[in-house]
C-alpha positions as CSV (number, residue, x, y, z in Angstrom):
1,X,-49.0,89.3,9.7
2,X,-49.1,92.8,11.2
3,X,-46.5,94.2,13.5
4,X,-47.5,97.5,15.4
5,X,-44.1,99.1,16.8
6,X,-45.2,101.4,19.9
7,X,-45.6,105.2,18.9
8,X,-45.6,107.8,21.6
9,X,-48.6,109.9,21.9
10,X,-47.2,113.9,20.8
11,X,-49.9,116.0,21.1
12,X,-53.8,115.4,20.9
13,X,-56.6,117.7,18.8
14,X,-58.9,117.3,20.9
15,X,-62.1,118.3,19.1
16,X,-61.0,116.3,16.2
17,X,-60.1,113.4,18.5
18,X,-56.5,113.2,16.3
19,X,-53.2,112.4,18.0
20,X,-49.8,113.2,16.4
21,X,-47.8,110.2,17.3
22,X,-43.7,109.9,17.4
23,X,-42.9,106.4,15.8
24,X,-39.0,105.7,16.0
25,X,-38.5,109.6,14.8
26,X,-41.5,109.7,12.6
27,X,-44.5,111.7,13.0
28,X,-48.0,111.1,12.1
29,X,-51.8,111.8,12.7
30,X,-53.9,108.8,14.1
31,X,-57.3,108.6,14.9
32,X,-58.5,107.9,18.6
33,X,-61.7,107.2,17.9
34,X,-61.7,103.6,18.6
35,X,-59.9,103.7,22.0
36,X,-61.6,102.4,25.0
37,X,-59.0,104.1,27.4
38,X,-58.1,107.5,27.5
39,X,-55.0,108.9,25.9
40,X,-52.7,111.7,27.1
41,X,-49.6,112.7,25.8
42,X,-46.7,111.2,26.7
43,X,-49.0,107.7,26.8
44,X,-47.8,105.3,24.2
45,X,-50.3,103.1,21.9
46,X,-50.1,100.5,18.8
47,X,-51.5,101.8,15.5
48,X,-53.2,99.9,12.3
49,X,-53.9,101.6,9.4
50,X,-54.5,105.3,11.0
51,X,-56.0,103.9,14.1
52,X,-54.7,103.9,17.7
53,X,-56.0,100.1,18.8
54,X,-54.3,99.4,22.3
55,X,-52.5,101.7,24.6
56,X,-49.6,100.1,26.3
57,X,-47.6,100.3,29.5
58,X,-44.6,103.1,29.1
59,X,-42.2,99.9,30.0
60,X,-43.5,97.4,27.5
61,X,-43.4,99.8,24.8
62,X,-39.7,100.9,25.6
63,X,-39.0,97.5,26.0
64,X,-40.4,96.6,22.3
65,X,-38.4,99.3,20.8
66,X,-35.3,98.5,22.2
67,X,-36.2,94.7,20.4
68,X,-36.8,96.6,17.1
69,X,-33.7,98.8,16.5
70,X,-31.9,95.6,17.5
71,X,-33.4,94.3,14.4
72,X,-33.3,96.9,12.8
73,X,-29.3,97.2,13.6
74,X,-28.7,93.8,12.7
75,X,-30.5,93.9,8.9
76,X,-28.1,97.2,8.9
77,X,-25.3,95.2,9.3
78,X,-26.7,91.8,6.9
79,X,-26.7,94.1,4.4
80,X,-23.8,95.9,4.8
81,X,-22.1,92.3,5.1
82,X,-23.7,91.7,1.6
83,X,-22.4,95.0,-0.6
84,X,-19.1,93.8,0.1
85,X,-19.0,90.9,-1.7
């Protein structure tokens, strides 16, 4: 199972049809080439193995990161919970 956490488009190169993409504070280059839609920056799209696949609504995406550093806030604190013993 695959799960794609949002990544906000950063900039775009346009003649090499490359985004730079901000994923929870990390950067990286994707390829736009299989996009139906256009993408701007500021959009926000799911990414599999160097490929945008979907762009999403602004709201859903914020939405699905809030759910993820819940998660990730909770495993912070499982393990946390777990050194101490």
């Amino acid at each position: 199972m695959c799960l794609s956490i949002p990544s906000k488009v950063t900039a775009i190169e346009t003649e090499s049809n490359i985004a730079t993409v901000d994923t929870m504070g990390v950067e990286r280059k994707v390829s736009l080439d299989l996009l139906g839609d256009p993408v701007a920056i500021g959009d926000y799209v799911l990414i599999h193995v160097g490929f945008a696949m979907n762009k999403i609504d602004e709201e859903d995406a914020l939405e699905s990161l809030k759910v993820y550093r819940e998660i990730l806030e909770q495993m912070d604190e499982m393990e946390a919970g777990g050194q101490r013993e």
